[in-house]
Structures are given as C-alpha cells and as structure tokens.
N, C-alpha and C positions, 0 to 999 in steps of 0.2 A: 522512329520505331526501333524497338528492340531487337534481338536477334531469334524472330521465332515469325507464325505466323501472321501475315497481315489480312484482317477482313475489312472489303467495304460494304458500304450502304449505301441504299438511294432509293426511293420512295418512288414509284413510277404509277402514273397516270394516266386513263384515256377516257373521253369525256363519253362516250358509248358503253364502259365497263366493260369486263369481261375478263377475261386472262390475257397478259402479255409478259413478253422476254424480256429479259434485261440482259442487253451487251455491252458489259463491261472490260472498256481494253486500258492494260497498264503498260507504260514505254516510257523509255528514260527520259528524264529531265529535258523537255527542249528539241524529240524529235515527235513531233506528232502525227507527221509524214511518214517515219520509218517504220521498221518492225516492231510488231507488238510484243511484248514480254513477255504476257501472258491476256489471253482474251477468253471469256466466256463464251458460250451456246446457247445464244436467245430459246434455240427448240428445248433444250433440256433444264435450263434457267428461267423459272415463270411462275411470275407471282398473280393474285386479280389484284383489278386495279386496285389503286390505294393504299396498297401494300408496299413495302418495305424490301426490295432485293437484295440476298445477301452473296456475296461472292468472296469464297477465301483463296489468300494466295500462299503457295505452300511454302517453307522455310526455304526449301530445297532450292527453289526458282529464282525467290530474291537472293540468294546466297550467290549463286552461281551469276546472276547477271553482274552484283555489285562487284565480285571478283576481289571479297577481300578488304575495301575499305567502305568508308560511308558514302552513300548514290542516293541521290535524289532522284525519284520517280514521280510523272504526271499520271492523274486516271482520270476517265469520263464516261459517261451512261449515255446509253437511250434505249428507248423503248419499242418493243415495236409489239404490232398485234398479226406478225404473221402474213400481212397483207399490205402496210404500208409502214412503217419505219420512220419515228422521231428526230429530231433532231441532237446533235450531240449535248450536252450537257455543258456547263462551264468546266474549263481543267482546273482540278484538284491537284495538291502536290504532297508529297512526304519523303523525308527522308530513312531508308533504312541501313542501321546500323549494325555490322556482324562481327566488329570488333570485341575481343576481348582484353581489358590492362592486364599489366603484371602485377604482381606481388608489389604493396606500397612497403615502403620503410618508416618505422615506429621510432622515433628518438626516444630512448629512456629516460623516462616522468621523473620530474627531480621530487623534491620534498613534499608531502602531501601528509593531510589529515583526515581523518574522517569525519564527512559531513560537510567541505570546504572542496570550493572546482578547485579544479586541476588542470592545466589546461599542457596540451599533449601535442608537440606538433609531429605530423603527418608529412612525408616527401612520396614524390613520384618513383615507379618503377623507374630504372636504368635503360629501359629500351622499351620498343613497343609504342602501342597509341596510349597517349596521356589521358590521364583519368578526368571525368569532367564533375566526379562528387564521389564522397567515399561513404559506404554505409558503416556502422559501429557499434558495437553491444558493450556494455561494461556488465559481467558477470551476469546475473540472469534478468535484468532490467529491459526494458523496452527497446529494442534497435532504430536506431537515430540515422539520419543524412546531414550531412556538412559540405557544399559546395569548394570547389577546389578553383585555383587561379588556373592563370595561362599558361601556368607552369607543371600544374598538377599537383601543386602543393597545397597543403591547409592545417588549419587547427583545431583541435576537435579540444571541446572543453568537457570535462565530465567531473562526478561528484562523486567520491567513495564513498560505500558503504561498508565497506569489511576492513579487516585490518592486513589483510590477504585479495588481490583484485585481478580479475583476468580483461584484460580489454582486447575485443577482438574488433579487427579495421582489412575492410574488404575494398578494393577497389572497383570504380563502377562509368562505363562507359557513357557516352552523350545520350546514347540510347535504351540506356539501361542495365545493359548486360554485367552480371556482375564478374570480374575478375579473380584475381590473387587477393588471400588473406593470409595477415601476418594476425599471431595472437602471441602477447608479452601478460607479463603477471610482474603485479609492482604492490609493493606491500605500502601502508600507511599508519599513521601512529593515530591515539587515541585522542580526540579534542581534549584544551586546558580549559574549556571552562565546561561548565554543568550545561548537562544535555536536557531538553525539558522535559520536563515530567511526562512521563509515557513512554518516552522517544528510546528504545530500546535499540533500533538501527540506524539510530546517526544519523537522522538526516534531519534532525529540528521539528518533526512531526510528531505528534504522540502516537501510539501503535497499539492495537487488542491482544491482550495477553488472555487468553481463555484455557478453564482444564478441560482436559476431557476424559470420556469413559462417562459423558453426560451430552445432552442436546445436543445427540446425532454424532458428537466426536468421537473418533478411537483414542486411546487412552495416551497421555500426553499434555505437553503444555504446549499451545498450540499460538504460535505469531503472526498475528495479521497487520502485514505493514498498513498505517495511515498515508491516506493521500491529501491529507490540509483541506480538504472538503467531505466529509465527513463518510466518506466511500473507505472502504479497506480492500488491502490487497484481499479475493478468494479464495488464493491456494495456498494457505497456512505452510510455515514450516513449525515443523516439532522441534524446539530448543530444549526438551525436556527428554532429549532420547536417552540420554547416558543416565537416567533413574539421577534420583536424589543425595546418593553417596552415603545412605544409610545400610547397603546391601554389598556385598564382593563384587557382584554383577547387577549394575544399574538396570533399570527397565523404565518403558514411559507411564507403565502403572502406578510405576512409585507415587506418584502425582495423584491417583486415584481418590476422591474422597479431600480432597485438598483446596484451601483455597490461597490465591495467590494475588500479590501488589506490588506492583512495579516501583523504583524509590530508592535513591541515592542512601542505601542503610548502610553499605560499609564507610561514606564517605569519601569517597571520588565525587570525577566528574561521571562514571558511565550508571547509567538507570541499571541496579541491581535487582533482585528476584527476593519476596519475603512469602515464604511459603509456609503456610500453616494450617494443621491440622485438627480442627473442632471435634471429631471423635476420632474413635479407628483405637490400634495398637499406641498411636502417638499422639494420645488427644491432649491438648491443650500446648504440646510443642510442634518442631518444624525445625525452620532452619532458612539463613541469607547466603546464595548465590549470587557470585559478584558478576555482574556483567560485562560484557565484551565490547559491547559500546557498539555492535554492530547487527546485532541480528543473529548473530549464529547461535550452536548449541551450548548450551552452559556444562561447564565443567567440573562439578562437585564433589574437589578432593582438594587436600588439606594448602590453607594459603589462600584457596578462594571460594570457602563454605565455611561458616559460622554457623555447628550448631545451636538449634535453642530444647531446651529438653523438658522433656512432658512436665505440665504444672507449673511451667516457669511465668504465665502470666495470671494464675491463684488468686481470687480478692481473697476478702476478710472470710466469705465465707467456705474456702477452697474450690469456688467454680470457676471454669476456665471460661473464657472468651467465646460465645458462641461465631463470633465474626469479629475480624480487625480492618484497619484499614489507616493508612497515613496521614499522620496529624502535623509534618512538620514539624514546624519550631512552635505549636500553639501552645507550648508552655512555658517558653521563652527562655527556656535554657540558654540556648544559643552554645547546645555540643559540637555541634555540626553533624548530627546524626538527627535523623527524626524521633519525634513519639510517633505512636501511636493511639488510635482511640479506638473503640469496642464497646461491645455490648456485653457483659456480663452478670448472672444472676441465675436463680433457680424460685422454683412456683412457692417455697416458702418465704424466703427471703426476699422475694421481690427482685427486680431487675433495675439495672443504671446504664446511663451511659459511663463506661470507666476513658479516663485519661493516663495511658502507659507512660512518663517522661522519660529520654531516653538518657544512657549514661556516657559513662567519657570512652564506648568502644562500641562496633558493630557486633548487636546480638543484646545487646547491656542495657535492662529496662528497671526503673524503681519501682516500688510498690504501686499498684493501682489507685487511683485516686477518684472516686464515684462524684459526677460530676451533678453540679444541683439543678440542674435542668432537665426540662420536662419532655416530652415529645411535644412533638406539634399540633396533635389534639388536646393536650393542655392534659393529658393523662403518663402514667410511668409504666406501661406495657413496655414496655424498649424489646424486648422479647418478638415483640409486631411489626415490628419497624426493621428494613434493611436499609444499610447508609453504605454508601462509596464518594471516597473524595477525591479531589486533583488539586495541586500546587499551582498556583497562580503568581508569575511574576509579579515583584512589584519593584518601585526604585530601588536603586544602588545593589541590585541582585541579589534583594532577597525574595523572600516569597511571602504568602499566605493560604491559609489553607480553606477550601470550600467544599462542603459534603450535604450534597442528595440524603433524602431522608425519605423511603417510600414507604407505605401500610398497603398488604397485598390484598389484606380483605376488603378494606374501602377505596382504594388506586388514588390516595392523596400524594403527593410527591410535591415535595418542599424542598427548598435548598438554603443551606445557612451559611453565609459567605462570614470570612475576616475572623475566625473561628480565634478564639485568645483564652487561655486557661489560666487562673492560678492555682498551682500545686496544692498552695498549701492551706486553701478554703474550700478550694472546688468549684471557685464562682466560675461559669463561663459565658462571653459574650459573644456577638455575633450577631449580624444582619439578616433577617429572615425573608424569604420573597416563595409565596406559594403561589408554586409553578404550575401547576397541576391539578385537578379531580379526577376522579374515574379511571386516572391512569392504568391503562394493562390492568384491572384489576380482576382477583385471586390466580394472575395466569403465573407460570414457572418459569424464572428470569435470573440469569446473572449477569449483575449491573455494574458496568465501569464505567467513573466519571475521566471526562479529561475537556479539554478544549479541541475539539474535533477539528473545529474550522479554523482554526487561531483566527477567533477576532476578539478573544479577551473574557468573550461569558462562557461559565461551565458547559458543557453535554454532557449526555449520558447515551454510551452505547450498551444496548441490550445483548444478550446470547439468548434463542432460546428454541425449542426442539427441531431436527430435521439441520441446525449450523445455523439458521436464520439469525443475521444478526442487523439492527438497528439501529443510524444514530439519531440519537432524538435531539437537533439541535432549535437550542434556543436563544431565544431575542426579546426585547421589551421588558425584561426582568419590570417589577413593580412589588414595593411592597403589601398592595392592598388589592393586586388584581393579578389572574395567572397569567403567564409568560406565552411570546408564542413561539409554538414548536414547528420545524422541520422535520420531514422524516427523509431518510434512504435509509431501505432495504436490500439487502442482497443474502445469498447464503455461501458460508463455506464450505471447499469441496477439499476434505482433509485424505491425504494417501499414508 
C-alpha cells in the first residue's frame, strides 16, 4: 500500500439478520496477542447483515506505527449483534509503504530520430530507499511505467515526436509513492527516408489535417494525431497559428475558406502542407508549407513557403480548380515532387477531371491536362462529385495513388485505386471498386483519405459539424460488390 489511507472490507453476516458491528483490529505483522494499531467500535461500526463493513485507517496511524520504513500489518473481522460475538475472521496481511525515492538520474540520450525509440537509461537516486519502477512522460504523450532492478536502475525506451523533446522520469516506490523528478530536453533530427502519407508527426501514422472556421472549429489548421486504428488524437493542436505568411502578422484565419493536403510537395522526406484556395481574395492560388516532420506549428516565411499565385492552376477555359488533391507520380514523371489532380470547369463549358503534372521544383505545375474519364455514373458532372486521395506504398518505395470519389446527392462512394495518367492523351487508368450506396448522402463533410489502420486498403475520414469526425474503414474491396465499412466516431475538442 501506498503512503496514504488504507480501507478494509468484510461483508459480515448473521443468520437471524438484523444489524451488526464489525470489529475490525489491525496489529503488526505477527503479534496478534499484542496491541492493536488501530481497532474499531462494533457500537458505532454497523452494517445489516449482508452488507459490506468498511473501516478506514488514517495515513497518520500507519505512518506513525511503520516509523518510517515498509511494515507489514495483519487485520481480521467479526461480527457481532450486540449480544453474542463472532468469531475472528481468517488474518489478512499488507504491507504499508511511507517511503519516498530520491530524484533518479537521466543519462544523456545519444543520437535519435524522429519516429525511431530511443532507448534512455535511468540510474537510482544516491541515497535513500531504491526506487522499485520509474513513471515517464515524453512531452505531452501518455505517462508510461518501466520497472526498475535490484538496484533501482532501468531503461526507459521512448519514440520522439518533435525535433525538440522533454522527457520527464519520476521515481516511484514499492508502494507507489511517487518520489524525485528529473526532466532533461534532448533534441532529435528529421527521418531519412519518406514519412507516410499523412504522417505529419513522425510516428509512421497518418494524421487529420482539418480547416477550421467550419464544423464546430475555430479558425485554423487543426492536427489530429492518428492512432493506427482508425481513432485520432481529440484535442487537435493548431499548426496553422502563425497565419499563412501572406499578411505582416500571420493569423489562424488565414486558413479561413481554404482547403488543404498533406504530401511530400517540396520534396523531402517530412509530409508538407498544400494549401489552396477555391475563391476568396486568392482564388485559385495558395501556397506549400514545408513541414516539420513533427507535429508542431508551420512556419511560413521565406526558405519554407512556396508561394502559388492566383490563376496559377487556369485550364483552357481560365477556371481554376474547384478542389485539388494529390496525384503522386500518376503521370509518371518521376520529378520527385507530385501532381496533382482536380476538378475544374464552369456550367458552359462543362467540367473534367484535370491532371496538374508537376515540374522540376516545389510549387512548379504544367498546363492542365483534362482527363478522358467519366465519373462513376458513367456521366461528366465532375462538378458533383468530391474526390480525396492517399499514397499507397508499393515495392522498392515508391508509391501509388488511390482516390475516393463521392456524389453527395446520391451518397455513391467509389474508390479508383493504381490511378496512372498519360499527359499527353489524357488517357487514365485505374481499378475501380464501388465502395458504397447511400453514403452520408446530401450531408456536409470534409473528406480525407488515408490508411487509417495500416493494413494496406484506403479509409476515409469524415469532418463534420459540432468536430465529429469519422473513420470509415474498409475491408473486402470487390470490384463488382460494395466494401465493408468500419466506423469510429469521436469529436474534437479544439481550444
């Protein structure tokens, strides 16, 4: 037991019912002859029968008798009804503990990466009672236990997420009590290879990148880490605080009216920000934020912001992009930067899907390319249809690209995997697998694909009013029958 107080229990009976006392006496380990520790008062302690006696014993008492180190105490019950008196109880034992460790010592973490353990060893305080497990927080993540030797020594493994890390290591007695905390701050470098699609905070997860100043959000770009099952962290942080580097003084509004896609655009390994603007003051441009590879806030001044400037994705007929979204390498460049694909068009001209290919720098798009494919009602509305993609490994690390394809007024939802373009026909091919009927249909959603669960097939998480957000994961893909879906729901609570 811990250093605080202890309660027992004991469930006391008598075959006549009624009300009885429960005398409860606690005494050290092994005198059950001598003095009591502490005893109860059957007259003032009384349950009816059948019931459950509780009896607490004050910090104060065990403290005082233990005198300091760990003591083993015996207790036992009986009952009585005032008139004749039970027998004793079998003896119970526990030990209580009022120890507190010292302060552990933290060996300075040698080389580390983000996204890769770490592993961190832990020594005992210099005096004092030896620690028998240490608790540990790495920056604002979940607080861990790691059992300690004979010695009070151990090794804590942990996994950065930032590029800047605090680890805080508490020491913690047999009984609980926690002791001395040391907290050290140990920086780490960016992974060398490609973080996966989504995976904004390094930890090989994808993650929800959502605007706000929409479905319940305040206004921002708002990150909800993934947990590899298809759950997001709830309490978003705003990576979008310092405004978009279009204004003297950044703001999260900047972001206002904006939509945004996570996606190795400048050509790293860290999943960068492609942010774009469908009307407003800046319609049809925006602009790539390079990312941090960790989670934190983006920093959109010159050296890692690329901007893209209004009209800069213009078809033939000067309309811009109603929506974009990451195409990879599906035109086979092979820049190392992605296209893009989108929907662009107007009510005369009719609508297409366009294919953006990208060029030999981040920001750097050729001419539009109207792709000869239809929707998946076998009609060219594209205008009706909202598509969002994810990058799916494939061998020798490269990828492919697969994009969700939803009609809000009928809730059809289709997905076209292995997406492959050529520039200069417009042919495009792809696997088609209709996921879906009825889906969410005409409800208000912004949809992000990724691999929620990594086990290899697309998901799609929803946003949508009040923070509710969705992942819709699927299984069975079939080309000629719909998929079946998993849901979790949770909402997020944005400050």
């Amino acid at each position: 037991m811990g250093d605080g107080d202890v309660t027992l229990y004991a469930k006391v009976s008598d075959p006549d019912g009624g009300t009885l006392g429960a005398d409860f006496r606690l005494s050290p380990h092994g005198s059950e002859s001598g003095d009591a520790t502490a005893e109860s008062d059957p007259a003032k302690l009384t349950v009816q029968s059948g019931d459950s006696a509780v009896y607490v014993i004050p910090k104060a008492t065990l403290e005082s008798a233990a005198g300091g180190s760990v003591t083993e105490f015996d207790w036992k019950v009986r009952a009585t009804d005032l008139h004749r008196t039970g027998d004793w109880s079998t003896v119970c034992h526990f030990s209580f503990d009022p120890t507190r460790p010292g302060t552990p010592v933290i060996a300075p973490p040698g080389a580390s990466t983000v996204g890769r353990p770490l592993s961190v060893a832990v020594t005992a305080p210099s005096g004092g009672t030896v620690p028998s497990s240490y608790r540990y927080q790495l920056d604002a993540g979940a607080p861990a236990t790691v059992t300690a030797d004979a010695s009070g020594n151990a090794t804590i493994t942990v996994t950065p997420t930032s590029r800047t890390n605090t680890l805080s290591v508490t020491s913690m007695s047999a009984g609980g009590n926690f002791g001395g905390t040391t907290t050290i701050a140990f920086d780490s470098t960016a992974p060398t290879t490609g973080q996966a699609d989504g995976d904004l905070t390094g930890d090989g997860i994808p993650d929800l990148l959502t605007v706000g100043a929409r479905n319940g959000l305040p206004s921002g770009l708002w990150l909800a880490p993934g947990t590899g099952d298809g759950h997001v962290g709830t309490a978003p942080r705003d990576i979008g605080v310092n405004g978009n580097g279009f204004n003297t003084v950044g703001s999260p509004s900047d972001f206002d009216g904006s939509d945004v896609v996570a996606g190795r655009f400048t050509g790293g390994t860290e999943q960068d920000v492609l942010v774009y603007y469908p009307g407003g003051n800046d319609a049809g441009g925006g602009e790539i934020v390079k990312g941090n590879g960790d989670g934190s806030p983006l920093n959109p001044v010159s050296g890692t912001a690329v901007g893209i400037p209004a009209g800069a994705f213009q078809d033939i007929n000067g309309d811009n992009p109603v929506q974009l979204a990451d195409a990879g390498n599906t035109s086979g460049g092979n820049t190392g930067f992605p296209d893009l694909v989108g929907v662009s068009g107007d009510s005369v001209n009719g609508y297409a899907l366009d294919l953006y290919p990208s060029g030999a720098g981040a920001g750097v798009y050729q001419f539009p390319v109207a792709l000869n494919a239809h929707t998946p009602d076998g009609t060219a509305d594209w205008n009706n249809w909202t598509v969002a993609t994810t990058q799916l490994p494939t061998t020798g690390g490269a990828s492919s690209t697969a994009m969700f394809l939803w009609k809000k007024s009928t809730g059809e939802l289709d997905l076209w995997k292995n997406l492959a373009a050529d520039p200069n026909t417009g042919n495009l091919t792809y696997t088609a697998y209709p996921v879906a009927t009825g889906w969410n249909t005409g409800a208000a959603l912004d949809l992000q694909a990724a691999d929620a669960n990594s086990d290899g097939v697309p998901d799609l998480w929803t946003v949508s009013a009040g923070g509710t957000v969705t992942a819709n994961l699927f299984t069975d893909l079939s080309t000629t029958a719909p998929a079946t879906v998993t849901r979790v729901t949770e909402a997020l609570t944005a400050n």
